[in-house]
VMD Tcl script that draws the C-alpha trace (Angstrom):
set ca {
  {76.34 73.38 105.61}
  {76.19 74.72 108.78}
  {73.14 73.14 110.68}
  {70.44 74.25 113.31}
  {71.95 71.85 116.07}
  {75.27 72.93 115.66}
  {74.40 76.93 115.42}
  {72.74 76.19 119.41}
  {75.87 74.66 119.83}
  {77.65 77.43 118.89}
  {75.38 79.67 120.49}
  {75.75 77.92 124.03}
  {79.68 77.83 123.36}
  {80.17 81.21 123.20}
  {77.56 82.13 126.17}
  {79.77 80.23 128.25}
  {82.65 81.80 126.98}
  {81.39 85.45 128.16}
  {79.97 84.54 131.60}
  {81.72 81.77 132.52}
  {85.06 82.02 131.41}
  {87.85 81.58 134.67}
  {91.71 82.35 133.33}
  {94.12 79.33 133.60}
  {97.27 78.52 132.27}
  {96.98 75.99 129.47}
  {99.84 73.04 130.20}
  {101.18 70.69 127.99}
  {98.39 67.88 128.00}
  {95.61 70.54 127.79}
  {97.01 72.04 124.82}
  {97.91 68.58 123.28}
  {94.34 67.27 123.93}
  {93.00 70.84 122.35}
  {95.32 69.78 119.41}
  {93.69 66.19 118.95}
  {90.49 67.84 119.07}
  {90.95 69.91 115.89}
  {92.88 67.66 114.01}
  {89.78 65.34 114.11}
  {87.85 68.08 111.98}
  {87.02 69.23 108.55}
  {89.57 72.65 108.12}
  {85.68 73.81 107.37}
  {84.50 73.26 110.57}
  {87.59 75.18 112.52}
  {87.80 78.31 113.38}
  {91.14 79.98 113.16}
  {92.63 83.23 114.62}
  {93.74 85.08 111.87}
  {95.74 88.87 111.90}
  {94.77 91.37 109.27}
  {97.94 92.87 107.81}
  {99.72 90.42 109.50}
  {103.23 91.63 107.92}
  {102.55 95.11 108.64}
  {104.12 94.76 112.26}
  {106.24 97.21 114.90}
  {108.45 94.25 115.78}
  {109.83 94.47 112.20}
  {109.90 98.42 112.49}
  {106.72 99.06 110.17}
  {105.55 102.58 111.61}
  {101.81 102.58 111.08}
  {101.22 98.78 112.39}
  {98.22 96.73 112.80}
  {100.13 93.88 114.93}
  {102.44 94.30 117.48}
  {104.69 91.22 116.74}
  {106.49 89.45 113.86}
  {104.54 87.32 112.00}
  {106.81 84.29 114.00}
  {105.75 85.37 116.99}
  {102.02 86.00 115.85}
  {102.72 82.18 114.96}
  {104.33 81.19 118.08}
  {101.08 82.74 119.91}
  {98.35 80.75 118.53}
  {97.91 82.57 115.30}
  {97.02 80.32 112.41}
  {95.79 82.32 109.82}
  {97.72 85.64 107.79}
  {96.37 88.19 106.01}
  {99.52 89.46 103.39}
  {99.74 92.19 100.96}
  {102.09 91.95 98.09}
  {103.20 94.01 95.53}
  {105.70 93.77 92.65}
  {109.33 94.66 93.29}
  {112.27 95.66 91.12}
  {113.79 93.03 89.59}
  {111.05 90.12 89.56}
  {111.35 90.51 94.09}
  {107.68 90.42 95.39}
  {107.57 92.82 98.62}
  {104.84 92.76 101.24}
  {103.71 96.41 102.43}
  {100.65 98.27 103.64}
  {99.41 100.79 101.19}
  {102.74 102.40 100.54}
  {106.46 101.08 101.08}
  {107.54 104.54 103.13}
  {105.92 103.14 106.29}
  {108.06 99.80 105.92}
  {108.40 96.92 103.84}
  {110.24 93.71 103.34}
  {110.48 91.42 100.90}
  {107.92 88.47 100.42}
  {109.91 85.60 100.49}
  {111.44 86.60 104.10}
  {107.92 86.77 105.38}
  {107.46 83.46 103.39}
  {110.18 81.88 105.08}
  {109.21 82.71 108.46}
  {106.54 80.70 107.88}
  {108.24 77.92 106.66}
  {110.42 77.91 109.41}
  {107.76 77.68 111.86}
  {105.74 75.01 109.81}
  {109.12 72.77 109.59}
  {109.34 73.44 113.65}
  {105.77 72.76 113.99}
  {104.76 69.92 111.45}
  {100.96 69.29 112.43}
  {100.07 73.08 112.29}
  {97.87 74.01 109.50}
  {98.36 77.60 108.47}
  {96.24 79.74 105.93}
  {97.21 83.14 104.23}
  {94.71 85.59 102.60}
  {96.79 87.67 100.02}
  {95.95 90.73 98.87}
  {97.14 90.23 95.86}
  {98.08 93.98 94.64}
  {100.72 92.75 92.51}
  {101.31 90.39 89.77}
  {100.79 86.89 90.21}
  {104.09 86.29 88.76}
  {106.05 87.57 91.04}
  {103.47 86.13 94.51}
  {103.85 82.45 92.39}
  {107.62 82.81 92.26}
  {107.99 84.08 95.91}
  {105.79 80.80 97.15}
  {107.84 78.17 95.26}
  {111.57 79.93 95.72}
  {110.74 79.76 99.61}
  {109.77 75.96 98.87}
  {106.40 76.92 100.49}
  {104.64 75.00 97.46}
  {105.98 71.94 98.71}
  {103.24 72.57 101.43}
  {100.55 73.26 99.92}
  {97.24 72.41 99.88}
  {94.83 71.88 96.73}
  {91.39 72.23 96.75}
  {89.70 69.32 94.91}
  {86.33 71.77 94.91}
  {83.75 69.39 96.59}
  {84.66 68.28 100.27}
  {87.47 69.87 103.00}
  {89.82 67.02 104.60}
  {90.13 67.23 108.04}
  {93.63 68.71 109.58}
  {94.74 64.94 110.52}
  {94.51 64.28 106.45}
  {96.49 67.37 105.79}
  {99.52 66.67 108.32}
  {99.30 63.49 106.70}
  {99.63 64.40 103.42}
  {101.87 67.23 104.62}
  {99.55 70.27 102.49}
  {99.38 72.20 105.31}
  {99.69 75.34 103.73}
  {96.45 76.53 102.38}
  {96.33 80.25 100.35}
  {93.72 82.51 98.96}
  {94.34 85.44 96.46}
  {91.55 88.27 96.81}
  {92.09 88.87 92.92}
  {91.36 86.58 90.45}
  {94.31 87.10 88.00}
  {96.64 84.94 85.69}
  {98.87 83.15 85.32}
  {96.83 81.03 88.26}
  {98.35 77.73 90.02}
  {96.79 75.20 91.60}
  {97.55 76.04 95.05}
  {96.32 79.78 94.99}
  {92.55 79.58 95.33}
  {90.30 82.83 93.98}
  {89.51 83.70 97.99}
  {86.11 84.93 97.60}
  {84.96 81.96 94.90}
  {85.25 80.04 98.35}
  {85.00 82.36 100.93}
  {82.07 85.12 102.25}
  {83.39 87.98 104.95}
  {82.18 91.00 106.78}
  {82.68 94.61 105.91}
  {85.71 95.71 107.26}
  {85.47 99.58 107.92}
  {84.59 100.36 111.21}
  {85.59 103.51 113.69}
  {83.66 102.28 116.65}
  {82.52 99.35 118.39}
  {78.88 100.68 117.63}
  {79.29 100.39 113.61}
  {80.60 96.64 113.81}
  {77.85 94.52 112.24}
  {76.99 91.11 110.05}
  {76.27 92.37 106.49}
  {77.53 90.07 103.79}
  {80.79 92.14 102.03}
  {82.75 90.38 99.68}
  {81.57 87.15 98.26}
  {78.41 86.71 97.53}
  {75.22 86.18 99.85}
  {76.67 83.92 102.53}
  {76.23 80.60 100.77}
  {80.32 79.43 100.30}
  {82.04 77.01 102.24}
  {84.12 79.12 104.34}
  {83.08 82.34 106.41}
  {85.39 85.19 107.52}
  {84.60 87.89 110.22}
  {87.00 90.85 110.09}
  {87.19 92.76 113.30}
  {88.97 95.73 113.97}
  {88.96 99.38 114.93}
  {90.43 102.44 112.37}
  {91.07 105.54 113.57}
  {89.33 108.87 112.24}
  {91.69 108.34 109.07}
  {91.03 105.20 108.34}
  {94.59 104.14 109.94}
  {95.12 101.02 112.53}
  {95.52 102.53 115.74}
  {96.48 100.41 118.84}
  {94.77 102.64 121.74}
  {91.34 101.13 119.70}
  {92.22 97.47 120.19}
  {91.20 97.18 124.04}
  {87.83 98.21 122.78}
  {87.49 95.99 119.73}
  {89.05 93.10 121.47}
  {87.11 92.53 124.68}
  {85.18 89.51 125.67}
  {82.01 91.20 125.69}
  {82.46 92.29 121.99}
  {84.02 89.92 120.53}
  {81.59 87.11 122.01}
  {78.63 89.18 120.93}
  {80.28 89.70 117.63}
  {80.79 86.56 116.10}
  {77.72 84.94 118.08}
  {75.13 88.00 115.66}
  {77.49 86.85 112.74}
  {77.11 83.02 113.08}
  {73.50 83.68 113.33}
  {72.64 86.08 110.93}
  {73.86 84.36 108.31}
  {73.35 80.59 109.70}
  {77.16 80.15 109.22}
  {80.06 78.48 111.41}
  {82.87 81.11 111.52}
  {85.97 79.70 110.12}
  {88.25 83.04 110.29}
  {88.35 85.58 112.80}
  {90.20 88.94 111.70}
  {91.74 91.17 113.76}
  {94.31 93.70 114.61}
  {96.63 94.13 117.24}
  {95.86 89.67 118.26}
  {97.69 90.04 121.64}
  {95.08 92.84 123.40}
  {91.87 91.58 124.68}
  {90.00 87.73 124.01}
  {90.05 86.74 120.29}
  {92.54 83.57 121.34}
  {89.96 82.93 124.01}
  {87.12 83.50 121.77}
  {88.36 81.06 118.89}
  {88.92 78.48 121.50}
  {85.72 78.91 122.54}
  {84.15 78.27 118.60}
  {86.06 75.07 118.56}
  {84.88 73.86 121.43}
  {88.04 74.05 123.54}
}
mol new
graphics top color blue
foreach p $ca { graphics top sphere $p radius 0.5 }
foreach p [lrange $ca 0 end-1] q [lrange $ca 1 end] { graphics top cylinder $p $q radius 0.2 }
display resetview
């Protein structure tokens, strides 16, 4: 549980963050030292950037995107957490699309196998996908274990979180949600909100974004996501929002009323469009870095 000291903590971190923060180029032994850091911690007491829609991309020619870049490059960037949607395909082929496949689409297992690239380049990086599980479970299960992704994963025993050092270690670096709970179910896909609380996620101005409790339950699970991003009047990503959504100010003052609201360490920040404004900078900033 998330205590009093470390919510000052918290509190103090992200202060800093917003008044104090001077830009400088992270070298090598900076960013390894960041890396020892978090590897010494629960995966309960990180905090991970994560992109909503994260497939749904203009580097891969979607039209109506909510990231710039592939999901390798979101990867390459800092990125450490996905959110995917999938949907059944003809002939047993998961695909991953926003909505509806005339805007772009591509089939799950090359998203999945972007990933596993990257993990197999990067082997003590911990990564975490949300699905939005519009589709059968059949055909998400078979798209996971065809990309050999399920030799990664990670299974929750249900009581305690390892820390990331355990999970390199064991090599289950790999750890994925479903947002439905549907059958068949596996091992490695955990129902996301039995574990998980998050934030509304419908917001057309920086004045609507708030702390309410969405999906589930009251705030009480283990792990605690914020979503935070701009729509447009139609309820469609638009880029031109994310300077607004993304700035220091907003961001810092977003996650700090969050954190404290509902007495809660923020293990998942959502957002669109990763690139524009401070959320890296702000995540550091949660894990102490």
């Amino acid at each position: 549980m998330y205590t009093f000291r470390n919510k000052l903590q918290f509190i103090s971190i992200i202060c800093i963050s917003i008044f104090a923060f001077s830009c400088k180029k992270e070298n090598s032994s900076t960013a390894k030292s960041a890396a020892g850091v978090l590897l010494k911690k629960p995966y309960d007491e990180v905090c991970f950037l994560m992109t909503h829609n994260a497939m749904n991309n203009s580097e891969k020619g979607f039209t109506i995107p909510n990231q710039t870049y592939s999901i390798t490059n979101q990867l390459k960037n800092g990125v450490r957490g996905l959110m995917i949607d999938t949907y059944d395909g003809d002939k047993g082929v998961a695909l991953t699309y926003h909505a509806t496949p005339i805007f772009g689409s591509e089939k799950l297992i090359d998203v999945l196998m972007e990933i596993k690239t990257f993990m197999l380049a990067n082997p003590k990086e911990i990564i975490s996908i949300i699905f939005e599980n519009n589709g059968s479970n059949s055909q998400l299960i078979k798209a996971v274990d065809s990309s050999g992704l399920n030799q990664l994963t990670y299974i929750h025993n249900g009581t305690t979180w390892p820390t990331l050092q355990t999970l390199v270690d064991s090599n289950q670096r790999l750890v994925l949600f479903v947002e439905r709970d549907k059958t068949p179910e596996i091992n490695y896909l955990m129902y996301a909100w039995g574990t998980t609380f998050d934030t509304p996620y419908t917001f057309k101005s920086v004045s609507e974004f708030n702390s309410n409790v969405n999906r589930g339950g009251s705030g009480t699970k283990e792990l605690y996501l914020v979503n935070h991003w701009l729509s447009n009047a139609l309820g469609m990503p638009d880029k031109n929002l994310a300077p607004q959504a993304n700035t220091r100010a907003v961001l810092g003052k977003r996650v700090q009323d969050c954190s404290s609201t509902n007495n809660h360490f923020i293990n998942y920040l959502g957002v669109d469009f990763f690139e524009i404004g401070a959320a890296k900078a702000i995540v550091d900033s949660i894990n102490g870095l």
